[in-house]
C-alpha positions as CSV (number, residue, x, y, z in Angstrom):
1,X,102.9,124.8,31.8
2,X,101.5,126.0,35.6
3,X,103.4,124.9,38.2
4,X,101.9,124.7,41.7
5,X,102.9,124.1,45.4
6,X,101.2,124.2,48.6
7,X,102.8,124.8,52.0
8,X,101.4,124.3,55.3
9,X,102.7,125.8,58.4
10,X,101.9,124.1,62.2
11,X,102.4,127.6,64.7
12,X,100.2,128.6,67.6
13,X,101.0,132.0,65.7
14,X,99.3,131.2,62.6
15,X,96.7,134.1,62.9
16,X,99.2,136.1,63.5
17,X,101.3,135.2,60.6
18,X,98.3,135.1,58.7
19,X,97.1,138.5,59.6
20,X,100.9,139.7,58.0
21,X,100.3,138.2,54.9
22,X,97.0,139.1,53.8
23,X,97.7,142.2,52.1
24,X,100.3,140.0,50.0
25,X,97.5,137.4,49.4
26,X,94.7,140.0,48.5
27,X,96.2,142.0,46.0
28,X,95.9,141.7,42.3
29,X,98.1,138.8,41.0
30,X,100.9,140.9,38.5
31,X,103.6,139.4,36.2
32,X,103.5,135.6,36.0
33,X,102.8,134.3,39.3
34,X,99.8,134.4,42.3
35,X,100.3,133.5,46.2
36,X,98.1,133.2,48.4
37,X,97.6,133.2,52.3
38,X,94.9,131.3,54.1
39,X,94.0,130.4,57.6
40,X,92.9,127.0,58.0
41,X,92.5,126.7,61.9
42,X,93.9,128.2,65.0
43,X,97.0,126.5,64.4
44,X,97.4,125.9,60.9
45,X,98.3,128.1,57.7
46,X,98.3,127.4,54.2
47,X,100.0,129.4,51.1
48,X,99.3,128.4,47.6
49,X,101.6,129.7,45.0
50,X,101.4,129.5,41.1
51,X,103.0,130.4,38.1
52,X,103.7,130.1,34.5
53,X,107.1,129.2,33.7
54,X,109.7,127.8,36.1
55,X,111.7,130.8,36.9
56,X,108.9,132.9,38.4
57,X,107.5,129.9,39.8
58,X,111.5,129.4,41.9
59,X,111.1,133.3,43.1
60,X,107.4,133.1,44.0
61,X,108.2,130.0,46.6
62,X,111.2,131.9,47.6
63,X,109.2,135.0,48.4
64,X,106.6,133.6,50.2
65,X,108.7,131.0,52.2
66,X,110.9,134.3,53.1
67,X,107.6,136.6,54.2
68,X,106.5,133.9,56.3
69,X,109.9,133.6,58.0
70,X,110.3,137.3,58.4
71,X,106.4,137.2,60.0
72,X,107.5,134.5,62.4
73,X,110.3,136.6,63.6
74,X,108.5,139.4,63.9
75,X,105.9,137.6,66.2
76,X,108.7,136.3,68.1
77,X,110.3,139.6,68.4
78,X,107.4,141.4,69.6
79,X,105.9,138.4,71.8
80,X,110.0,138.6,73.6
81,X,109.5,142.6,74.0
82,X,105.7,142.5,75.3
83,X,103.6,144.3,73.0
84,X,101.9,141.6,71.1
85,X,98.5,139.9,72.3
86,X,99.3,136.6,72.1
């Protein structure tokens, strides 16, 4: 059985976050689950994660909900120290 979930983010960092995650989304799904990142708008992001069986479905999500916490942080870090664009 495939389970699926979609999760979408509201940020003004989004391209940011986006930007982070990309080389996550773009490489070659391995083992028994695929994520990936897109952009929708300006504002908005969008991962999509699937898998096979339950289990690597539960780490997938908690992967991806954790790289996208860790990006966020990251903007916020670097936004609070001055050396981001945005």
């Amino acid at each position: 059985m495939i389970h699926e979930a979609s999760f979408v983010f509201s940020t003004p960092d989004a391209p940011l976050i986006a930007a982070s995650l990309m080389p996550e989304s773009e490489s070659e799904p391995v083992g028994r689950s695929c994520g990936r990142c897109m952009i929708r708008d300006d504002m908005t992001l969008a991962i999509e994660i699937r898998a096979e069986d339950l289990t690597a479905f539960r780490a997938a999500v908690n992967t991806w909900l954790r790289l996208v916490q860790i990006a966020e942080e990251m903007v916020q870090t670097t936004k609070k120290a001055g050396t981001t664009n945005k």
